[in-house]
N, C-alpha and C positions, 0 to 999 in steps of 0.2 A: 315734030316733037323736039325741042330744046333738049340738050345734051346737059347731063348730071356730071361730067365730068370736071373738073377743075384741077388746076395746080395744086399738088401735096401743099406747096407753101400757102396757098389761099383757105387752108383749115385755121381757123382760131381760136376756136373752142370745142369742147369736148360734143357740145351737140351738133358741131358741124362735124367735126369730124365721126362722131356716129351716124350719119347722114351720107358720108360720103361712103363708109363702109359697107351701109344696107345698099345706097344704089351700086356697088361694084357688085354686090351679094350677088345682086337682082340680076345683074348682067351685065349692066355699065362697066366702060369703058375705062382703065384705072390710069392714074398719071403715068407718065413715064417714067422709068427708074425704076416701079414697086409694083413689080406686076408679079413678083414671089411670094411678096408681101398678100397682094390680092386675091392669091389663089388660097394664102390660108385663113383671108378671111372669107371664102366663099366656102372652104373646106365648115370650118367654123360655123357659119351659117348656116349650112345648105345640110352639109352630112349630119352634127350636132347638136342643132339648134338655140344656139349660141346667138342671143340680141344683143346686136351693137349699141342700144338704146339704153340696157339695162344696166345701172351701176352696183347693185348689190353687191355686198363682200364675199369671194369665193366659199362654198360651204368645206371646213376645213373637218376632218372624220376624225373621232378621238379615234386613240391606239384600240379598242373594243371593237368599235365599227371597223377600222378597217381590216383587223383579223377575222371578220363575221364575212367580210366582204373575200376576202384573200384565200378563205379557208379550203373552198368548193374546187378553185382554181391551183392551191398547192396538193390538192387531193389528187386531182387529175396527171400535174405535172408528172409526181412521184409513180404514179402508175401506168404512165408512158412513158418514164425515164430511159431504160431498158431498149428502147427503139428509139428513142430518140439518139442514145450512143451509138447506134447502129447506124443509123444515117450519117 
C-alpha cells in the first residue's frame, strides 16, 4: 500500500491540504515537525466530526442562541458553586 504521507511543504492547495489532513485523521503518518498539529486534527476529526473537506463558514450563534445554549450550564454552575469553593 503506497504511503499518504508527504512533506507539509508539498500541500498547495486547500484540497491537498484537506486530503493530507483526512489521511492523518485515518491514521497516516504526519510530516515531521507537526505531529501536535496532527493530533488536533485527528482530535478534530475523530472526537468532533469535523471534515477537513468541508469549507462552510463557521455557524456564528446570535447573543439569544447562545444565552438559550449557556442558560442550563450557568444553572448548574450556580448550584454547585458552594462545593465547588470547597474544593
Amino acid at each position: 500500500m503506497a504511503s499518504l504521507v508527504r512533506p507539509a511543504d508539498a500541500i498547495d492547495t486547500p484540497a491537498q491540504h484537506a486530503e493530507h489532513v483526512y489521511s492523518v485523521a485515518q491514521g497516516a503518518a504526519p510530516a515531521s515537525g507537526i505531529e501536535e498539529v496532527s493530533a488536533s486534527w485527528r482530535l478534530s476529526a475523530n472526537e468532533h466530526g469535523i471534515d477537513p473537506l468541508q469549507n462552510d463558514a463557521p455557524r456564528i450563534l446570535s447573543p439569544h442562541e447562545l444565552k438559550e445554549f449557556r442558560q442550563p450550564i450557568d444553572e448548574l454552575i450556580l448550584s454547585a458553586q458552594d462545593e465547588i469553593h470547597r474544593l
